[in-house]
N, C-alpha and C positions, 0 to 999 in steps of 0.2 A: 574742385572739392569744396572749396569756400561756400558756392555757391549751393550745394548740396546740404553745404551744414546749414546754411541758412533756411534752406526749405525745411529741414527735420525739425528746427527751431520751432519755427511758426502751425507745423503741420498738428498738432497736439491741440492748440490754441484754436485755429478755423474747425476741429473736429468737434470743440465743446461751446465755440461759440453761437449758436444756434440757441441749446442751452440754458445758458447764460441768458441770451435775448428774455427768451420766455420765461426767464426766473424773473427778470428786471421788471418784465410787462405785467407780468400777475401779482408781483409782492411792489417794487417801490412804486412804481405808478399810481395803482389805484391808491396805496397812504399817502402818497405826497398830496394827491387830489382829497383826499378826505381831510387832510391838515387843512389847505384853503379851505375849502366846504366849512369846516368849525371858523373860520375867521369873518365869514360872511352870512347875513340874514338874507332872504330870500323872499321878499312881500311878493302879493297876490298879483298877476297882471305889470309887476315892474321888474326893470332889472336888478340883480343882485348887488347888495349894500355891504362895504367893508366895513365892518366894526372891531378887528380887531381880536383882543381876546374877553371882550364883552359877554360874548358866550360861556366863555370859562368861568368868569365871575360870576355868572348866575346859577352855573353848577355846584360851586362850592356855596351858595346856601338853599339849593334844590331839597328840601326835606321829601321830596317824592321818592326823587336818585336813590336818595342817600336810604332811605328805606327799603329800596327793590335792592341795594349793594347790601343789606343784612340779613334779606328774605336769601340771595345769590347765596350769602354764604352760609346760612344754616343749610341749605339743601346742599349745597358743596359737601360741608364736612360733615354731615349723618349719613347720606347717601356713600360717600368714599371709604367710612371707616365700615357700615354695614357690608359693601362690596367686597372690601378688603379684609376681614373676618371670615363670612362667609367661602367668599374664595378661597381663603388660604385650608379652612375647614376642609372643601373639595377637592382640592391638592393635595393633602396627608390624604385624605380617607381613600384617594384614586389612586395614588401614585404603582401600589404594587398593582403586579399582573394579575387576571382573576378572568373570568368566565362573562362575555358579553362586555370587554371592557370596551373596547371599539366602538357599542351604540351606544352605551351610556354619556359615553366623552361625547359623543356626536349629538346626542340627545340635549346634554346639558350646553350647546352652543347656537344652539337655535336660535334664544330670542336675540341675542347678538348679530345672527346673519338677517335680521327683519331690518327692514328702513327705520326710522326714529318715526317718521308720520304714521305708518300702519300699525307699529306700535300703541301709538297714542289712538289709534281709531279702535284697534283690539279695547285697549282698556278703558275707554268711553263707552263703548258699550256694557264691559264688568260693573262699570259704577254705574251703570242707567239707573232713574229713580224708578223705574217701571220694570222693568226687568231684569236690571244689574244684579250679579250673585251678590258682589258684597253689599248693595243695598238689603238685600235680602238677610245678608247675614247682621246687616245692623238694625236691622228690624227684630229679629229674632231673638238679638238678646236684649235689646232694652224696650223692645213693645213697640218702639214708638219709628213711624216711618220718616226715615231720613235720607237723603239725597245727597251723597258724599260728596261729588263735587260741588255742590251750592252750602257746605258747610262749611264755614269758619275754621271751625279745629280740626277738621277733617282734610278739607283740599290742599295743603301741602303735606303731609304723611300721604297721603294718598300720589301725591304726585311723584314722591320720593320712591314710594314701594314699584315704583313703573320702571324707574331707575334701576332700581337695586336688581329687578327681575332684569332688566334689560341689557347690562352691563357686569352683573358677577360673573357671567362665562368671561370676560374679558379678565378678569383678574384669574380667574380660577387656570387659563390658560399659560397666562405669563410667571404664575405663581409653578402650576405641576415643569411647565419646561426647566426654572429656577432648581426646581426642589431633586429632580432625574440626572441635572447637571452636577450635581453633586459628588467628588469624590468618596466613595463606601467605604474607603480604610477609615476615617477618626469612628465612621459609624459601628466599625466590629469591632475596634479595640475599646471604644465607650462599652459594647453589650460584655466584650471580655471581661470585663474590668467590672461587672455588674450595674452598671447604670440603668437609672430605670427612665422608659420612656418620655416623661415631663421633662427630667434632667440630659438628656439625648437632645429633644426638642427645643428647649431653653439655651441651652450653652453651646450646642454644635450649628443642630438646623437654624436657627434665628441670627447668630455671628456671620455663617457662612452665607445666608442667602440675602443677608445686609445691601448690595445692592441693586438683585433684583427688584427687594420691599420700597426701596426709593424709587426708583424708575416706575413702578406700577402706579405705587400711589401719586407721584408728580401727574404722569398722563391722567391719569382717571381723574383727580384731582379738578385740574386745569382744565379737561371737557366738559366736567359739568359747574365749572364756573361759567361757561357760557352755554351754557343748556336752551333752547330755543323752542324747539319741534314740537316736545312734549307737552308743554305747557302752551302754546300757542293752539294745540289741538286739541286739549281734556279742559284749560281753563279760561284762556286767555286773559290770564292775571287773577280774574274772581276768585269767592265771588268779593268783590269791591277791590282791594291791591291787595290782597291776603297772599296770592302766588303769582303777586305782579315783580319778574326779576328782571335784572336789567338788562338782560337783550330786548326781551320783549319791549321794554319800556322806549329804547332806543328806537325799535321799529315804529310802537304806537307813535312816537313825538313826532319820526322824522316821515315817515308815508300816511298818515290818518290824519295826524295835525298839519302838515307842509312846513314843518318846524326843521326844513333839512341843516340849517345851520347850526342849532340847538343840539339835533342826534346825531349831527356829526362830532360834535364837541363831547358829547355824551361817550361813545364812541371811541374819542382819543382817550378821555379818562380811564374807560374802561381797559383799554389795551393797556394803560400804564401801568391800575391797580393788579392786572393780572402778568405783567413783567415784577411788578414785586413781587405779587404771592407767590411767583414760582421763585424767586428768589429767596425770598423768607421760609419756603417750605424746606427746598434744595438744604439749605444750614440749618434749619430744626434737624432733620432728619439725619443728619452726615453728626450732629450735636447729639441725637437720641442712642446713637447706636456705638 
């Protein structure tokens, strides 16, 4: 019997240990290897040179970095709060039952089930300086032809609105499931009671769905602080670092320049400032509501 219980002991353990393996092999692994990779430079033709946290020192007065981490985070937070508006918009306006509700839900999750590159390949073409609609339509109202992604004040708005299209079904989804899950009694004894719809939505639906509104906006949040795809395929930072963010920059330093011990150092920064922001977001948000 002993020995039975010792098999039921361990039998739990070998069934999830496999698991386990593959969790260790794909997450601590390769960061343990990217820690060393930032400790070490990598010259042309020799072997690699421990320096240390030499690399990190040079991060903290990288004025490049440190600009692609302010470009990262306006297109973070215009992008997340547009998604998160809009979404919540198509969540009330859907939530009741009605006529063809099935395709329109369907409809509005499309560009979410697209890859992030065919995406950016779709809307590369939108902004063609030759035959792009919206070239077209910024031709039309100020006369003058202009080429959205080769424009300064235009290629990040531009880069954003790929987002906002790309990703509001994502909110609008986790928003309607939030908003259905809802118990109906505060909501009939509010209309009992004559409340009117702003005051219903304000004091009930917004309390109640408190922390759906955290969980969306953290995800959403936190994937487009490393945003990659898009801007690698409509700009590749241009034009000059205007929608250069710090993935991209990571990549430029460590595969174009062979700067692997630089982008990997770049890299660890990165993962840190984005264990903060989710932290600092997590207590904004748990503090807002």
């Amino acid at each position: 019997m002993a020995r039975t219980g010792e098999g039921g002991k361990w039998a739990p353990r070998l069934l999830i240990a496999p698991t386990v393996i593959c969790a260790l092999a794909l997450t601590v692994l390769p960061l343990g290897y990217s820690v060393l990779t930032s400790l070490r430079e990598f010259p042309l033709g020799q072997s690699p040179v421990f320096v240390g946290l030499r690399n990190y020192a040079s991060l903290l007065h990288d004025a490049n970095f440190h600009s692609s981490l302010g470009t990262t985070l306006i297109f973070t937070v215009v992008a997340t709060a547009f998604e998160f508006l809009l979404g919540l918009g198509l969540a009330l306006l859907l939530k009741e039952e009605f006529s063809f509700q099935g395709l329109i839900r369907s409809s509005l999750i499309v560009p979410m089930a697209i890859a992030p590159v065919v995406v950016g390949i779709i809307w590369r073409l939108l902004y063609g300086a030759d035959v792009g609609l919206f070239s077209f339509a910024v031709q039309a109202l100020t006369g003058k032809s202009v080429s959205v992604l080769s424009s300064t004040t235009l290629a990040l708005p531009a880069l954003i609105l790929v987002d906002i299209w790309e990703w509001t079904p994502f909110m609008f989804l986790i928003l309607l499931a939030g908003i259905q899950s809802l118990p109906q009694e505060p909501f009939e004894a509010a209309r009992v009671d004559g409340a009117g719809s702003w005051n219903i939505f304000v004091h009930l639906t917004v309390p109640m769905l408190k922390p759906v509104i955290v969980v969306s906006l953290l995800i959403r949040a936190l994937d487009a602080f490393t945003v990659f795809d898009q801007v690698f395929v409509l700009t590749q930072g241009g034009p000059g670092t205007t929608t250069e963010v710090a993935t991209l920059m990571i990549y430029k330093t460590a595969f174009r320049f062979s700067q692997f011990g630089y982008g990997a150092a770049m890299a660890m920064g990165l993962l840190v400032l984005v264990m903060f922001f989710s932290a600092a977001l997590t207590r904004a948000f748990k503090s807002s509501f």
